[in-house]
C-alpha positions, 0 to 999 in steps of 0.5 A: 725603538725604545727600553734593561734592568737587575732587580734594585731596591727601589728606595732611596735615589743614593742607591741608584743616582748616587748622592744628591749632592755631588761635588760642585758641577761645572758651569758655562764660564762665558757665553760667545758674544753675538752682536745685537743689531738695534734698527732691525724692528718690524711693526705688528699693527702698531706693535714695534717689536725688535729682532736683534739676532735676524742676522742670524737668519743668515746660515751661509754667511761667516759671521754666522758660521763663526757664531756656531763653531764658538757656540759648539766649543761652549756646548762641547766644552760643557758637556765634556765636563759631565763625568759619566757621559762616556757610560751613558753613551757605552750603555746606549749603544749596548741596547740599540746593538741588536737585530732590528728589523722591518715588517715584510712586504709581498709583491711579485712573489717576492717579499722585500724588508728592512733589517739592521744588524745593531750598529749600522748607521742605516737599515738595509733593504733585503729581498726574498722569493719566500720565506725559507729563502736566505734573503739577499741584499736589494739595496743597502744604504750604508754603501752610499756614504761613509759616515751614514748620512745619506740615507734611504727615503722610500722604495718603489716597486714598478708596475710589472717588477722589474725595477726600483725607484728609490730616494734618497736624502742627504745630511738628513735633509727634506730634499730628495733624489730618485735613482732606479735600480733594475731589480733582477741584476742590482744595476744601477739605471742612469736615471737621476732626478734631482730637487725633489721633495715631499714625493716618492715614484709613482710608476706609471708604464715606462715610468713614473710621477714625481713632485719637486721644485724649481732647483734653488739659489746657490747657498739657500737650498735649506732656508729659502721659502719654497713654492710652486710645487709641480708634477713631472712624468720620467720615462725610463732612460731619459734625463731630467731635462726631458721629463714632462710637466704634468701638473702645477697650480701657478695661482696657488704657489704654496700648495703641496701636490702628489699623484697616486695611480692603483696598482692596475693604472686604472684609475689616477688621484691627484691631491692638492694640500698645504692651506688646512689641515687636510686636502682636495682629492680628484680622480681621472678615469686612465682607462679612457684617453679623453677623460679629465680630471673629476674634482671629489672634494675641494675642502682642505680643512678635511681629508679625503684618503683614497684606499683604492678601487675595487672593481670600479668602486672607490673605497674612501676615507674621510673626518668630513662630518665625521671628525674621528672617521669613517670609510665610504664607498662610491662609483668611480665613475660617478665619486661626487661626495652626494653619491657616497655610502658610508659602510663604516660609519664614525664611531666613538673612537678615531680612526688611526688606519685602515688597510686592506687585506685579503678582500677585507678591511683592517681598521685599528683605533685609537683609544686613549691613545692606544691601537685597537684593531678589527677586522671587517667585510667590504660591506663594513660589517664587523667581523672580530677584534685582532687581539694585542699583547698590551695597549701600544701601536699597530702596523700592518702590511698587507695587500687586498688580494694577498692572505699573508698579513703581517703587523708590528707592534711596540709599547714603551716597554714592548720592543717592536715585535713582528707578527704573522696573522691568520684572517681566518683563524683570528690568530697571531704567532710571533715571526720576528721578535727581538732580543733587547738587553733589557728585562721588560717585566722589569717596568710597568706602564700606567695611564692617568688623566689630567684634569687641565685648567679648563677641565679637560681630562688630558692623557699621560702615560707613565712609565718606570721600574716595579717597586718605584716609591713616590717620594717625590725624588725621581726624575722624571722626563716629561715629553710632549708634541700637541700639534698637527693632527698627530698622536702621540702612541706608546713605543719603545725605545732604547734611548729611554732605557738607561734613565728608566734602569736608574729609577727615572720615570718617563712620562708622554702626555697626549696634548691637545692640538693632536688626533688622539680623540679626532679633529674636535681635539686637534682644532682645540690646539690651534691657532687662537686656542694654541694655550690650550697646549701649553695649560695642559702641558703645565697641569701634567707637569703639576700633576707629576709634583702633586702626586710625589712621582717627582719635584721640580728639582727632579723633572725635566721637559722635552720635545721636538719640532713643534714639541720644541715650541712646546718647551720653549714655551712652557718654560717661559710662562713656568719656568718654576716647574722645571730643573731642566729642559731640552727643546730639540728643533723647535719652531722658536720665531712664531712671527717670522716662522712663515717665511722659510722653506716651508713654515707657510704650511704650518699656517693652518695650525698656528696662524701667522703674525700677518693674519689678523691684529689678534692673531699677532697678539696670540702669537706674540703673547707665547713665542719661545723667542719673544717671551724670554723673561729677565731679572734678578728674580727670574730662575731658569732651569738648566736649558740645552737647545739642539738643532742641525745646520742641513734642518731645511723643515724648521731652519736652525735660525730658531734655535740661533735666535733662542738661545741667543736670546737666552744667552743675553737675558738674565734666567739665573745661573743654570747653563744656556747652551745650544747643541748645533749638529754637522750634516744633519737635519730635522732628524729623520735619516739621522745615522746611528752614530749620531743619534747615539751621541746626541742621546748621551748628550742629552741624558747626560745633560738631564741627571747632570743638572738635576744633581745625580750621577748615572751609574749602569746596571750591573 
């Protein structure tokens, strides 16, 4: 979801921001006082380090509670100032007003899809026996709410279609709860399953599998540390109460454990994961009442992805000795890894997806960053090249035994189109494309490669309005994540559009610590190499300058999550780069992150202060919270945090401590201020509403303190 435009000439930033010296901007008059508590020091093997602020950790207690209604009035109070805040949010909400809808999915004869009709804050499930049909409403999640924060998790079909399982999130939440429907009549069942998390339904006869924990203590349900991970079996009709503990591993309270059966209930896999970058993989043989479980793999630093079993051979997925990716096959009834076939083997290009589809494979790579798809035989032969609009992202519904394919595809000037492809034929029509009030002719998209400081060549994308002249005066929106396995694609979004209608460039880099050229490339970004990150975050930036796409007076950083660290930490060790910038949820504490909710996870990729005296000293040497400067010399750019207070992934505590941090430092005379948002959390299942406010906020916030003005597209 991403990207409008009139043909302008692309000149001068006076035709499209306005002057660049508007009449003096509003500042921050006085930041809330937060009280320092000067005995709270931890010693790091010798190293006292000093945390006033930790009372802040407390997110059920009154003072912090008075602590964030002072800091929202300070950030609305700002915000209220910026004079063309309402437009940006009028025209935000103008491009997102369009049908969006979901690929299709065919099950029973039945196809089932999501569609939004523009404003709503949540998609709604439909379902249609073909499709000629008009489309009935399976399940809509805007009637679970009234103000669109309960939101639609996963759905899961039963084994023999007569029911729903579905989960649901609250305030944006990583706690789950199961509800099932029965399908033909929309009733709902009894049946309600509480404190789940990190699982869907996995059916299995009268019932299904689920993975939660153990219910929390009253008023830490978003902060505890979480542990002991367990399986249960529901069967239908029954209540929580009753259901059956499957599995658990009391001597590894912090592993993360799911079942998944195949459809036929054949055959069950277990995965245990939580202490590396990938995770175990047994299987059990259902069709024997006396089978056990056989372990395939132990090693967590790997994956090991079941695709499914064909006719008692099991496809699999694996980077072990493989680090971009290749599929195997083996016996299920004998999968030791010394039995596997590799039928396609790793390649030059890492793996992004694999599905199966009309007793073939559908494996899409990554290039540079870019989906490319191919179709092959069982037997791992290539058959052809599924051909794509432009570089961007791939994804395909499908079934081994099914002909219908169905994939979406987006790029960041590509609203996300759907497709219908023939196998056969090698052919794509459009089925579903949809109507963005945006000329995308109007933008073009370039890739570069920057060289980092220690050489290594860096993907960034580039993109903006035809005709745009590198003066140096553009303003530039700088994103970033380079973490945990993950890539960074192209795709659209209509939250970027009117920065880039107005002349502004955006500009996604492909950090290392991501899976963009496999796991050499991931591991590159971690724990003792973790400065790799923010190098070659510094060098796009500096590339940025050098070529004239902008200067440091027009460029801004922004990322979320662990992109939040990345700002955080970029702008500490750099502050000189950057106008503004926007760390959004970000893991802000590197010493202490390990002790909430889940953060122990993270582990693999960062190391805790506990590890090692070296491990502490590479930790403590970036943390966003521990490396703030301070000083009549020191200058800061213009800085808006934003967290939620129901973020139970990364605890708003983080961004508590940062910008208290902040606050209290000397930066210079650039706003400080954090955006703290009401029943909301990491971001996922966040309503339109709110990602409508939360987007002007942060557009309006960017061209406010870089000196322009915005002005619509006419």
């Amino acid at each position: 979801m991403k990207a409008k435009s009139t043909l302008l000439i692309m000149g001068s930033m006076i035709t499209l921001f306005g002057c660049n010296q508007p009449a003096e901007r509003y500042s921050v008059k006085e930041y809330p006082e937060t009280r320092k508590d000067t005995t709270v020091v931890d010693d790091y093997f010798g190293t006292k380090v000093a945390d006033p602020y930790r009372w802040l950790e407390n997110d059920t207690s009154a003072e912090t509670s008075a602590w964030v209604e002072a800091q929202r009035a300070v950030t609305q109070d700002y915000l209220s100032h910026i004079p063309f805040r309402g437009a940006i949010k009028d025209r935000l909400t103008e491009l997102v007003n369009y049908e969006r809808y979901g690929v299709p999915s065919k099950r029973f004869g039945r196809y089932t899809f999501s569609k939004n009709d523009g404003l709503q804050n949540q998609s709604v499930i439909y379902m249609q026996k073909s499709l000629d049909d008009e489309p009935e409403v399976l399940l809509d999640p805007n009637k679970l709410s009234d103000d669109g924060t309960v939101s639609l998790g996963s759905c899961h079909q039963s084994n023999d279609g007569k029911y729903l399982a579905y989960t649901i999130q609250r305030s944006g939440s990583d706690w789950v709860e199961i509800y099932v429907m029965d399908i033909e009549t929309r009733e709902l069942l009894p049946d309600h399953i509480l404190w789940a998390k990190f699982t869907g339904a996995e059916w299995y006869k009268d019932g299904f599998f689920y993975a939660a924990y153990d219910a929390p203590e009253e008023g830490k349900e978003f902060s505890n540390i979480n542990e002991n991970h367990k399986i249960y079996y529901h069967k239908l009709g029954t209540s929580q109460d009753e259901d059956q503990l499957f599995y658990e591993n009391p001597a590894q309270p912090r592993y993360f454990h799911q079942i998944s059966l195949t459809e036929d209930e054949k055959y069950m896999f277990l995965i245990e994961s939580g202490q590396g970058a990938g995770h175990t993989l047994w299987i059990k043989d259902m069709q024997n009442v006396m089978s056990q479980f056989v372990q395939i793999a132990s090693d967590m630093d790997y994956s090991y992805s079941p695709l499914d079993v064909i006719n008692d051979t099991l496809y699999i997925f694996t980077n072990y000795d493989a680090p971009k990716g290749r599929i195997c096959r083996v016996s299920a009834k004998n999968p030791q890894m010394e039995n596997w076939e590799t039928i396609i083997p790793e390649s030059e290009n890492v793996i992004a997806g694999i599905n199966l589809a009309d007793g073939k494979m559908i494996v899409t790579y990554d290039q540079d960053a870019a989906n490319h798809s191919f179709v092959f035989d069982m037997n791992g032969n290539k058959m052809h090249e599924i051909a794509l609009p432009t570089f961007g992202a791939v994804g395909f519904s499908s079934r081994y035994d099914e002909k219908e394919i169905f994939y979406a595809f987006t790029s960041f000037a590509f609203p996300t189109t759907i497709y219908k492809y023939d196998i056969d034929s090698n052919t794509s029509t459009v089925f579903r494309a949809p109507e963005v009030d945006f000329v995308p002719e109007d933008f073009v998209t370039e890739q570069v490669f920057v060289d980092s400081k220690d050489g290594t060549k860096v993907p960034m994308f580039l993109t903006y309005k035809k005709g745009l002249v590198k003066d140096g005066t553009n303003p530039t929106l700088l994103y970033g994540y380079g973490g945990f396995n993950i890539t960074l694609n192209p795709g659209f979004s209509t939250s970027r559009l009117p920065f880039m209608e107005n002349g502004g460039i955006y500009a996604e880099m492909n950090l290392r610590g991501g899976n963009e050229y496999g796991e050499e490339w991931h591991l590159a970004g971690t724990k003792l190499q973790k400065q790799n990150v923010f190098d070659d975050c510094i060098a796009c930036a500096e590339y940025l300058i050098a070529n004239n796409y902008t200067s440091a007076d027009y460029l801004a950083l922004n990322g979320g999550s662990n992109g939040g660290l990345l700002v955080g930490a970029v702008v500490n060790q750099r502050p000189d780069l950057f106008r503004v910038a926007v760390p959004q949820v970000g893991v802000m504490d590197m010493l202490r992150y390990h002790l909430f909710t889940i953060g122990w996870n993270w582990a693999s990729d960062y190391g805790t202060s506990e590890d090692s005296e070296e491990m502490f000293k590479a930790l403590y040497a970036y943390s966003p919270l521990h490396t703030i400067k301070s000083g009549e010399d020191v200058h800061y750019p213009a800085i808006m945090v934003t967290t939620a207070d129901h973020d139970d992934r990364v605890v708003p505590a983080h961004s508590f401590k940062y910008a208290a941090t902040l606050q209290a430092a000397q930066t210079g005379n650039e706003p400080k201020i954090i955006r703290i948002d009401s029943k909301a959390g990491h971001g996922g299942g966040k309503p339109i509403s709110k990602v409508l406010e939360e987007q002007a906020d942060i557009y309006s916030f960017i061209l406010y303190n870089m000196g322009l003005e915005y002005k619509p597209a006419e």
